[in-house]
Backbone as numpy.savetxt, mean C-alpha at the origin, in Angstrom:
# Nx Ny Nz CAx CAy CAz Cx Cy Cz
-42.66 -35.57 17.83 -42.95 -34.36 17.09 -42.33 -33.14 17.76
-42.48 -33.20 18.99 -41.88 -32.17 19.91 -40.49 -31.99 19.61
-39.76 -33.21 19.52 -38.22 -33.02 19.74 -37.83 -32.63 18.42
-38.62 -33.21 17.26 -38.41 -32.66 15.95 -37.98 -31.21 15.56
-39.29 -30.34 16.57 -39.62 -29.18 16.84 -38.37 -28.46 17.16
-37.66 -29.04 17.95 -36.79 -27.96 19.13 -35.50 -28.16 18.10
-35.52 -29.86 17.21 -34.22 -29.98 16.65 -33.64 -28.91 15.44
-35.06 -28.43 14.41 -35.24 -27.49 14.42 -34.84 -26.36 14.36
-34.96 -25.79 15.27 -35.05 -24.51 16.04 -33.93 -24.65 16.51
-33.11 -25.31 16.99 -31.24 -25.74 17.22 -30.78 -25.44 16.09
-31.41 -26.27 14.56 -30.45 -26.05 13.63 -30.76 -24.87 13.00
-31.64 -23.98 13.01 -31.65 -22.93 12.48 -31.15 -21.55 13.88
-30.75 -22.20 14.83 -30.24 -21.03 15.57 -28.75 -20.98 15.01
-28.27 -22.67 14.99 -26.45 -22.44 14.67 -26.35 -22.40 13.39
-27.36 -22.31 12.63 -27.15 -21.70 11.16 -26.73 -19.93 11.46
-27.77 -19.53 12.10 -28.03 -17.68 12.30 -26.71 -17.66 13.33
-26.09 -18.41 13.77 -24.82 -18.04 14.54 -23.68 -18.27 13.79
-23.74 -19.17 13.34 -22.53 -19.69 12.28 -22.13 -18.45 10.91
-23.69 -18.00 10.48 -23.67 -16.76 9.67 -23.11 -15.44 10.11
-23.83 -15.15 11.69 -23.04 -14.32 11.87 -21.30 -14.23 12.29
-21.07 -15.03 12.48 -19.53 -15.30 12.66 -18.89 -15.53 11.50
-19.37 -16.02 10.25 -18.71 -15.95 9.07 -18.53 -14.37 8.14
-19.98 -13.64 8.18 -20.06 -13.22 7.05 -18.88 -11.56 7.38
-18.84 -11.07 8.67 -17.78 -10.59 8.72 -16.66 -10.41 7.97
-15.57 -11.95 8.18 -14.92 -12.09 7.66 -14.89 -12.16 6.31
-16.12 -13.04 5.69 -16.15 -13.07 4.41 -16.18 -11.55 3.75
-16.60 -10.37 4.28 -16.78 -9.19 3.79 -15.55 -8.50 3.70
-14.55 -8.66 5.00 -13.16 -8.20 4.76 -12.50 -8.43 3.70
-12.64 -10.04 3.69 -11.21 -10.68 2.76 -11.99 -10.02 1.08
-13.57 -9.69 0.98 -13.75 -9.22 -0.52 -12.97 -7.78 0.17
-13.36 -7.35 0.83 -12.95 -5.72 1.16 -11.45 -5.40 0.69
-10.56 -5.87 0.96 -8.83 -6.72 0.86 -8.90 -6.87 -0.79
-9.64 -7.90 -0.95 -9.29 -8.21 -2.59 -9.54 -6.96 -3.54
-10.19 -6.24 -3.29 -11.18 -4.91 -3.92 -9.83 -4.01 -3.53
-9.30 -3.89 -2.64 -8.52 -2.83 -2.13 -7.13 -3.29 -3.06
-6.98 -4.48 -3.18 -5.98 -4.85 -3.90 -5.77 -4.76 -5.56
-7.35 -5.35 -5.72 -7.22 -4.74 -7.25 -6.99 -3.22 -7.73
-7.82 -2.64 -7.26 -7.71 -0.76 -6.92 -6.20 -0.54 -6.85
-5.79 -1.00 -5.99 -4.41 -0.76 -5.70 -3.46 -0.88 -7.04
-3.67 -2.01 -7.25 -2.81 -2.72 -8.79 -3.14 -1.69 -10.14
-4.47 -1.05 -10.02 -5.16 -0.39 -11.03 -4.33 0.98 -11.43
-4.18 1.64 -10.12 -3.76 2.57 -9.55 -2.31 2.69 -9.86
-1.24 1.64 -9.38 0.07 2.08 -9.68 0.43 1.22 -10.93
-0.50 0.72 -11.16 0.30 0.23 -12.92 0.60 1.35 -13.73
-0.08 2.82 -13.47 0.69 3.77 -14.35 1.83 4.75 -13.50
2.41 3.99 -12.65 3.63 4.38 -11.55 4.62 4.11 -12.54
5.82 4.73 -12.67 7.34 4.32 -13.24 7.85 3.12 -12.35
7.84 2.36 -12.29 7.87 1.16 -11.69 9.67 0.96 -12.06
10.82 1.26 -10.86 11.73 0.66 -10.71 12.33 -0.11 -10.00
13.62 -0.54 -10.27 14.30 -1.46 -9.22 15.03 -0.86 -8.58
15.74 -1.48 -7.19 16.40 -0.57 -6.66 17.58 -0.50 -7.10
18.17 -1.93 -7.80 19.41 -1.61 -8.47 19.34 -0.36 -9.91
18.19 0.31 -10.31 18.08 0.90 -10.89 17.92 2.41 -11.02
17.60 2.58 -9.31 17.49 3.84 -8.79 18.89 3.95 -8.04
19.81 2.97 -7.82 21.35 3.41 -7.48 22.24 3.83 -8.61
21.95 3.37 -9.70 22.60 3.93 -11.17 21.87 5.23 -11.41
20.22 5.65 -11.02 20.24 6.98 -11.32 20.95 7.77 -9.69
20.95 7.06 -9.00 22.01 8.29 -7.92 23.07 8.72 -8.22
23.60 7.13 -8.35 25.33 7.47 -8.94 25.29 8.81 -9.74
24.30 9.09 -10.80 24.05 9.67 -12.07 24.30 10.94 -11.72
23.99 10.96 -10.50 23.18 12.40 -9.69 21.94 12.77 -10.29
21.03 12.04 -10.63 19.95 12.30 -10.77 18.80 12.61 -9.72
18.33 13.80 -10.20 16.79 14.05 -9.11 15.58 13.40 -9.33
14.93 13.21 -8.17 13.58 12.17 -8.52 13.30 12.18 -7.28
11.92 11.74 -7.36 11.12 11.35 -5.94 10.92 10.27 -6.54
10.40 9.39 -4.92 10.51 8.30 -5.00 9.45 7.16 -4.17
8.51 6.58 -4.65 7.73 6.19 -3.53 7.92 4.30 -3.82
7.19 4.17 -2.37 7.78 2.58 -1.93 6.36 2.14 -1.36
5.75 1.17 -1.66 4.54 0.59 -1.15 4.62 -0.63 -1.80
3.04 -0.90 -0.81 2.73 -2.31 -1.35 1.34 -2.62 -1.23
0.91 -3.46 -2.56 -0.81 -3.87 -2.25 -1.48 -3.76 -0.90
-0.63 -4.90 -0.38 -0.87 -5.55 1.06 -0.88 -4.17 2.14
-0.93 -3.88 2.08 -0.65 -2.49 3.12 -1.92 -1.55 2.89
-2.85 -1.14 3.90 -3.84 -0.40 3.86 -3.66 0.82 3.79
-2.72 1.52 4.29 -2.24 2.69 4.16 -1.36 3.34 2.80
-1.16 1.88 2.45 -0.92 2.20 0.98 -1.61 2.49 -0.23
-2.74 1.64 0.25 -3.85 1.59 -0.77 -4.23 3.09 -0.52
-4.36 3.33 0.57 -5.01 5.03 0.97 -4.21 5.72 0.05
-2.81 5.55 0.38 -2.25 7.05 0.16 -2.26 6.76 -1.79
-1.98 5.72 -2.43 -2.09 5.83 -3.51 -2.86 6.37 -4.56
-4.54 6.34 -3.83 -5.36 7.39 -4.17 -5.47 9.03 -3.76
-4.29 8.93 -3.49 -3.95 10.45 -3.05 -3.01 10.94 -4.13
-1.78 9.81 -3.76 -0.74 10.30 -4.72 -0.80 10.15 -6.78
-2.45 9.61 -6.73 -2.68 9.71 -8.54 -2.89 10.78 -8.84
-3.27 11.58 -8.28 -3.65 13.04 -8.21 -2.90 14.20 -8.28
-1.77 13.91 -8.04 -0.32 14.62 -7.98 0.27 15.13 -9.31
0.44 16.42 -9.95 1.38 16.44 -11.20 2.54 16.32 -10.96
3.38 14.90 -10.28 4.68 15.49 -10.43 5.38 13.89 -10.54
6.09 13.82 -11.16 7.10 12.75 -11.64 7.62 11.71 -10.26
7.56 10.57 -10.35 8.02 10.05 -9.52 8.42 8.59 -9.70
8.95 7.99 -8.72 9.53 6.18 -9.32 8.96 5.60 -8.08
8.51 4.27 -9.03 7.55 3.51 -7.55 8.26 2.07 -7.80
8.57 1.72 -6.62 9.43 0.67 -5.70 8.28 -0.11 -5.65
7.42 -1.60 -6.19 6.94 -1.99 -5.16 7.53 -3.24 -3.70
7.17 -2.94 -2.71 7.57 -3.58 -1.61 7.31 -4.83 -1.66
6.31 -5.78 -1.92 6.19 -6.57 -1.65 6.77 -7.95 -1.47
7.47 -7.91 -2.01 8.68 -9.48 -2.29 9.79 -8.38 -1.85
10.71 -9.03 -0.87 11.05 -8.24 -0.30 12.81 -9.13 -0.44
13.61 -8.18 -1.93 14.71 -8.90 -2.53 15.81 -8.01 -1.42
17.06 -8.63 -2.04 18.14 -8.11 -1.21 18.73 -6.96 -1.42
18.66 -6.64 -2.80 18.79 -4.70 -3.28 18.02 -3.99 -2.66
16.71 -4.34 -2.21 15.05 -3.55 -1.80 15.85 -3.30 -0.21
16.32 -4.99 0.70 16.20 -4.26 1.65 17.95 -3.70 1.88
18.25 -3.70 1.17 19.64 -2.74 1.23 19.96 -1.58 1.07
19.06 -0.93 0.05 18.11 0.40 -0.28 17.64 0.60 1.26
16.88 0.23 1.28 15.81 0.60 2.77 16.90 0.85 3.83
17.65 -0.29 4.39 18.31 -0.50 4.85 19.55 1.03 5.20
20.28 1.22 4.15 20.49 2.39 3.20 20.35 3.99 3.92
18.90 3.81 3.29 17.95 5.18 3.61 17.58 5.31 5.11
17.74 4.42 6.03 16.41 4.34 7.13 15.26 4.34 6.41
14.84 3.79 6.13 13.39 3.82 5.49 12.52 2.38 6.45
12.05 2.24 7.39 11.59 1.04 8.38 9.71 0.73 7.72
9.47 1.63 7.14 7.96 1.41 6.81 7.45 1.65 5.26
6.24 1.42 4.92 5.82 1.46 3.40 4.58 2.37 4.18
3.63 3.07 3.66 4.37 4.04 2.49 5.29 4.85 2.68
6.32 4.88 1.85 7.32 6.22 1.38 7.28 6.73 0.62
7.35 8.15 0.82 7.39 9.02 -0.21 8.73 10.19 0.34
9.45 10.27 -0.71 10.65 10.91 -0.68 11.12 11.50 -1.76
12.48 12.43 -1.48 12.87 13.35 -2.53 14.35 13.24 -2.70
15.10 12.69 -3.89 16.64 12.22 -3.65 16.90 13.76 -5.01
17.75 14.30 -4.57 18.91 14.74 -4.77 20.18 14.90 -5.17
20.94 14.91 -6.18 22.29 14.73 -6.14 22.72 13.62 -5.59
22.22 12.28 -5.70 22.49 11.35 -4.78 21.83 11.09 -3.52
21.95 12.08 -3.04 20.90 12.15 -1.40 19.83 12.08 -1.37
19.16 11.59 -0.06 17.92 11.40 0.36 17.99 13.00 0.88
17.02 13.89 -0.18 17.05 15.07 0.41 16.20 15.58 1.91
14.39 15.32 1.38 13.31 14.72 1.90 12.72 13.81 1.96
11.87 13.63 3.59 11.16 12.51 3.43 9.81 12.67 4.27
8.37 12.60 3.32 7.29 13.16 3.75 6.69 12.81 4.30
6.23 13.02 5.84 5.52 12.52 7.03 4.22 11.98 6.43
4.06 10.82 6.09 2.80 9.56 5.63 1.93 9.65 7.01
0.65 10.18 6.61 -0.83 10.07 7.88 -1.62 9.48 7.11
-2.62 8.75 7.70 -3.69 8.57 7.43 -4.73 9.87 6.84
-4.75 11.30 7.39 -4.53 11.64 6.74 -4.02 12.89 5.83
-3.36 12.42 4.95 -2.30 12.77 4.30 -3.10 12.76 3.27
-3.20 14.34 2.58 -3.89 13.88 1.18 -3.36 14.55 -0.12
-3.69 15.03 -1.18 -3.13 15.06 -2.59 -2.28 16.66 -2.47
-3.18 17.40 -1.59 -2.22 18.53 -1.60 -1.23 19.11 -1.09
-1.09 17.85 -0.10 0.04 17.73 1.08 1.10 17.31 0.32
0.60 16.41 -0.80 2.17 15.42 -1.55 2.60 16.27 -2.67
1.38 17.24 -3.20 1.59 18.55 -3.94 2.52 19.72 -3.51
2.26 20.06 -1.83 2.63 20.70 -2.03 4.75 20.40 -1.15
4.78 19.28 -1.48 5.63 18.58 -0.80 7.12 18.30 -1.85
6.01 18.06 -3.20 6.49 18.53 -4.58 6.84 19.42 -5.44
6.09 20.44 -4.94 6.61 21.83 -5.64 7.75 22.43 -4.68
């Protein structure tokens, strides 16, 4: 009866240990998925181009800003709820699959990180806006005007 007792009291300790070592993680990866949907929510109303598509508007000499992210990226997810907030026109790159125009563009620009946010010119990379944590709607406002 005794040993019953203690067996027990073993399996409900490495239950309460096993929980706490799981539920952590389990809270991130929803935290991640949540951040991801948000994310997706968020730039589905982005002008969503390619990069072979933003070299035909250079050629063009067309002006535009230009931003580059990706789900996967936390700082992206941040700044994207910054940059919905913004009145001002822009083309969104996403990063994630990472083709051979994307990194030739990048490549290109110096561009080494996601998020980007930038301002092309007549062809040129005119500006390119120092991304913080934080960095918020009136910084990219006033980065825009």
């Amino acid at each position: 009866m005794k040993q019953k007792k203690w067996y027990l009291v073993g399996l409900l300790l490495l239950g309460i240990v096993l929980f706490g070592l799981t539920h952590p993680i389990q809270t991130e990866v929803a935290e991640r998925r949540d951040g991801l949907t948000e994310y997706r929510d968020v730039v589905q109303w982005f002008r969503k181009v390619t990069p072979d598509e933003l070299m035909a508007k250079q050629e063009a000499g067309q002006d535009f800003y230009l931003y580059i992210g990706r789900g996967t990226c936390p700082y992206c997810r941040h700044f994207v709820q910054q940059l919905k907030k913004v009145k001002a026109d822009f083309y969104y790159i996403d990063s994630e699959n990472k083709t051979e125009p994307l990194s030739r563009f990048r490549k290109f620009y110096n561009i080494k990180y996601v998020p980007y946010f930038g301002y092309f010119k007549g062809g040129q990379q005119e500006k390119v806006l120092k991304i913080t944590p934080q960095t918020t709607s009136d910084d990219i406002q006033a980065f825009c005007d």
